[in-house]
N, C-alpha and C positions, 0 to 999 in steps of 0.2 A: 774548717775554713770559715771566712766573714765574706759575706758577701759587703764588699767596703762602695759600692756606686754600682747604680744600675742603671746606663745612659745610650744615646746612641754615640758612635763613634767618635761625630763633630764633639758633640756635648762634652765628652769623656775628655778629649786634646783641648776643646776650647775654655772647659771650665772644670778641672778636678774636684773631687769633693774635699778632698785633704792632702797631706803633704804626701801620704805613704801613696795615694795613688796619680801623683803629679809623678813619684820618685819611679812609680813602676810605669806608667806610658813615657816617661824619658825626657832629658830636659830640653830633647829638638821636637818636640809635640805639636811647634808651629810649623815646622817644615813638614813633618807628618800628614797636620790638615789641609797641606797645599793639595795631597792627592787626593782628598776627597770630592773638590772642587771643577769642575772644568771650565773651560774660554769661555762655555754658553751659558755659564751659571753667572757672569760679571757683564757689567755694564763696559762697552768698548768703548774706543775712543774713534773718530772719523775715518777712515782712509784716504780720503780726498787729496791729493798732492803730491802722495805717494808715487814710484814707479814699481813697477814687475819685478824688478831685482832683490825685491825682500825676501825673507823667507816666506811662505805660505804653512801653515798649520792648521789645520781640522779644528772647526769649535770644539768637541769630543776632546779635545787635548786637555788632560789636566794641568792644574794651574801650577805643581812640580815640572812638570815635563815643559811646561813653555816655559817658565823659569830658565830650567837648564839649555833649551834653547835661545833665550834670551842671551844666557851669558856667551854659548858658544859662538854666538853671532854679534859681540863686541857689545851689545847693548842694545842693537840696530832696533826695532819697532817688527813685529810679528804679524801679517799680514794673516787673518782668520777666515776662515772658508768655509761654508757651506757642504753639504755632501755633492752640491752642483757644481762644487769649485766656486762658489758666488762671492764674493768679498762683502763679510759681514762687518769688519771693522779692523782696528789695530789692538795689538798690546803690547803695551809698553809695563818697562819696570814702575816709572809714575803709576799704572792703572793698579800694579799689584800693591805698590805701598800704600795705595790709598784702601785697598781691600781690607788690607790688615790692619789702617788704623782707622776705619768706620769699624770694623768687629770688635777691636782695644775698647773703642768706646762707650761698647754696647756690652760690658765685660760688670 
């Protein structure tokens, strides 16, 4: 065998070395590095306005799983919590597209 890239995880999904190892991590590598990520690793957006009736999610939530919660929740905005239950911020699908195209950038 070759060893064809030697990276960490992100590295390996965010930036292949070549075609043959973009073709072996798969060509949804972005939704992949969604789970590497969690709510506490991104910049939130306010809560302020908000009511109670959102959902609440754990900063510790990866950025796939709120995702999938974003969707099953019509799009609605993710109310982020502390282990105190504290409201750290919101997240929205805005917050995540803008994750992904500061990263595109930096590509």
């Amino acid at each position: 065998g070759t060893l064809a890239q030697y990276a960490s995880p992100d590295e390996l999904l965010r930036a292949p070395a070549d075609d043959f190892v973009a073709q072996f991590v798969g060509s949804d590598r972005a939704l992949k590095r969604l789970a590497l990520a969690t709510l506490a690793d991104i910049e939130l957006a306010d809560a302020s306005g908000l009511n109670g009736d959102h959902a609440r999610v754990p900063d510790s939530t990866t950025l796939r799983d709120a995702l999938a919660a974003l969707l099953m929740g019509d799009g609605r905005p993710l109310l982020v919590v502390d282990s105190s239950q504290r409201v750290l911020g919101t997240f929205t699908i805005e917050a995540l597209s803008e994750r992904l195209r500061q990263e595109h950038a930096q590509l």
